[in-house]
C-alpha positions, 0 to 999 in steps of 0.5 A: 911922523909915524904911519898911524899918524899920517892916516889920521891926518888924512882921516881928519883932512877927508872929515873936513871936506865932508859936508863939500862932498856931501853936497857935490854926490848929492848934486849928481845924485839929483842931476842923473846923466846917461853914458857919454852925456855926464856934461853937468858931473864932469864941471861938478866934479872938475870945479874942486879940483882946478880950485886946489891947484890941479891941472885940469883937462877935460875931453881926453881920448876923445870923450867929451865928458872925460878929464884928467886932473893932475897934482905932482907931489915930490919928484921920485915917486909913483904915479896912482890912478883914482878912477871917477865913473859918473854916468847913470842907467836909464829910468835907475839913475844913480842905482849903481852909485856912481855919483859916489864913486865919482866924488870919493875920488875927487875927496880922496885927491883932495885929502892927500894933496891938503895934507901932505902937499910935498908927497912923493909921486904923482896923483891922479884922479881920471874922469872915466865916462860911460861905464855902464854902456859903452866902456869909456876906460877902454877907449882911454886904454887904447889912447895909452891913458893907463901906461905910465900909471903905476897902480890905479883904484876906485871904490865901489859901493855894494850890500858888502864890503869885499877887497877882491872881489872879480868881474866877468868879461862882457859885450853887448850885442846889437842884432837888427833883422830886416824883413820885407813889409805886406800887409799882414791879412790880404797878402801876408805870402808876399811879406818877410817877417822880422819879428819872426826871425828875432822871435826864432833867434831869441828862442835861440839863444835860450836853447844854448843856455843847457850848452854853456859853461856855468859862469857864462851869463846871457841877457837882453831886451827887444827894443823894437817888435815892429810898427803895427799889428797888421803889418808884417814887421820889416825891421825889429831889434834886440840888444844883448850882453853876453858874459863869461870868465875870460875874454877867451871864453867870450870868443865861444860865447860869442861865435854860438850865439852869432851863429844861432841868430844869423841862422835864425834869420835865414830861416824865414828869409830875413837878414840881419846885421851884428853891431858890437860893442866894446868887449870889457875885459875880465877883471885882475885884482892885484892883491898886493894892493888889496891887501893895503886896501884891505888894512886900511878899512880894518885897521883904520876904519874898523870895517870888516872886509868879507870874501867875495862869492865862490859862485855867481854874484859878479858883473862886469867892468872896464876897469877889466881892461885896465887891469891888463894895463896896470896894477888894479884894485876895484874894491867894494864897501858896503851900502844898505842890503839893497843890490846894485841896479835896483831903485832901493840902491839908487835911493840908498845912494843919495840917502845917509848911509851913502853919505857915510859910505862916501866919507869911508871911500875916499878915506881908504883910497887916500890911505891907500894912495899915500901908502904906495907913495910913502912906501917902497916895498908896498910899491915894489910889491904891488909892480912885481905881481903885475909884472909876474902876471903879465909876463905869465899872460904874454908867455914871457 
């Protein structure tokens, strides 16, 4: 059987599972679940499948709401990783489309095992919770979730279709100020004032912005300003994300603006605790396996793949730390002009269009899956780089 052939079987296989995925991305679509808490969209996408003969475990690392669901083709091949992230974002539910992402990898599983049962290798598809606030990958890295995979991939949906497109390394920052209450008019001199202090602190953090490097992006909200206008607030909170090009280049971030806001509060006589996240690594694209990827959606699909800005334009993933772990793609197909985060995305994403962005992601990562299982030198290629990479990285 000649390789076009086999990609339109599996383009034929992923045709007729349409309407099943279809009503599967919908159902999440329609039942948002915030990081950590994707109960309903963990048995959802779990339920297709355990019924197909995958081994199902659910909770791995430690995540309630994660799953690893396991189908073994033919022995002496690889083992490839399709990521399914699944959570939503506060008052946006599905604005950045992970009710597609999730469902495209369950499709793209189905797909392969449904047409080529004995495939050399090992598939699959891990359930990765939490991606938008709290980095389930990582903490499935930690657990050594990703160190016998060969290559893993997900397919995200954005305003353009891009195949190497980076992502900047990133932590949230949690700064709580304590202050000391009075009453804001009779006695406002025995009072510490916390909102003052996270008021100096924000004014702060803006001031850095001249100093810092051009890809360097700094954010956040306040989440807490205090009770009541006429008292003097004891305890206020803002949450930030700090981002840059490098973990290493966090570290800067990190330590100037730690430091700018701890001075802050020691200039009204305030305290303040840090709490830190997770930091999300930055992202290394293997390009051996985009370049498959890549073939797939022109060749195959007759997508046009465009390059990913020179400037600007990027966010943040734990698929970063994976990408320190194993060969990696994070590709992106287009869905609409809307940009992700936004209603006009979260509306696209359960709209038709979503629907047809659906069926070509799990087209492009079956066909790019069966690649690496049905070729050794695209597999051979795809370990070399990492292994260059990361030799060159740890000084080897």
């Amino acid at each position: 059987m000649g390789n076009k052939d086999s990609k339109r079987r599996i383009a034929q296989a992923v045709d007729l599972l349409d309407a099943q995925l279809r009503e599967l991305s919908l159902r999440i679509h329609a039942n948002p679940e915030l990081s950590f808490h994707e109960h309903k969209a963990q048995q959802w996408l779990t339920e297709p499948l355990m019924e197909a003969g995958f081994a199902v475990e659910k909770g791995i690392s430690g995540l309630e709401t994660s799953f690893r669901a396991t189908w073994e083709g033919a022995a002496g091949g690889p083992t490839i990783a399709l990521l399914a992230e699944y959570d939503a974002l506060p008052g946006l539910g599905h604005g950045c489309g992970h009710s597609l992402i999730g469902t495209a990898a369950v499709g793209a599983a189905l797909a392969l095992k449904r047409t080529f049962p004995e495939l050399p290798g090992k598939i699959i598809v891990l359930g990765t919770p939490a991606e938008e606030e709290g980095g389930g990958k990582i903490i499935m890295c930690n657990d050594g979730v990703f160190d016998e995979v060969d290559a893993a991939m997900m397919v995200h949906p954005q305003n353009k279709t891009m195949v190497l497109r980076g992502a900047l390394a990133c932590v949230d920052a949690t700064f709580t100020f304590h202050g000391k209450q009075a009453h804001a008019s009779s006695s406002p001199e025995k009072g510490i004032s916390a909102l003052d202090a996270l008021v100096n602190a924000y004014v702060a953090i803006n001031s850095l912005r001249q100093f810092m490097k051009e890809d360097v992006r700094i954010h956040g909200i306040i989440t807490k300003g205090g009770d009541a206008p006429n008292v003097v607030p004891e305890l206020t909170e803002m949450v930030f994300i700090l981002r840059a090009s490098t973990v290493q280049e966090l570290e800067t971030v990190r330590e100037k603006v730690y430091r700018a806001v701890r001075c802050a509060a020691e200039g009204v006589g305030a305290m303040v605790d840090i709490k830190e996240g997770l930091i999300y690594a930055e992202r290394n694209n293997n390009k051996a396996l985009a370049g498959l990827f890549a073939r797939n959606l022109e060749e195959e699909l007759g997508l046009e793949v465009n390059d990913p800005p020179q400037k600007g334009g990027v966010g943040s993933s734990d698929i970063g730390n994976v990408s320190q772990m194993t060969a990696v793609i994070h590709p992106y197909i287009r869905l609409g002009e809307a940009t992700t985060h936004t209603p006009e995305f979260a509306r696209l994403a359960g709209s038709e269009e979503g629907m047809i962005q659906l069926n070509q992601s799990a087209k492009a990562l079956a066909m790019t899956a069966y690649d690496l299982c049905s070729d050794r030198d695209a597999l051979r290629l795809v370990r070399k780089e990492f292994e260059e990479w990361s030799n060159s990285k740890n000084g080897g």
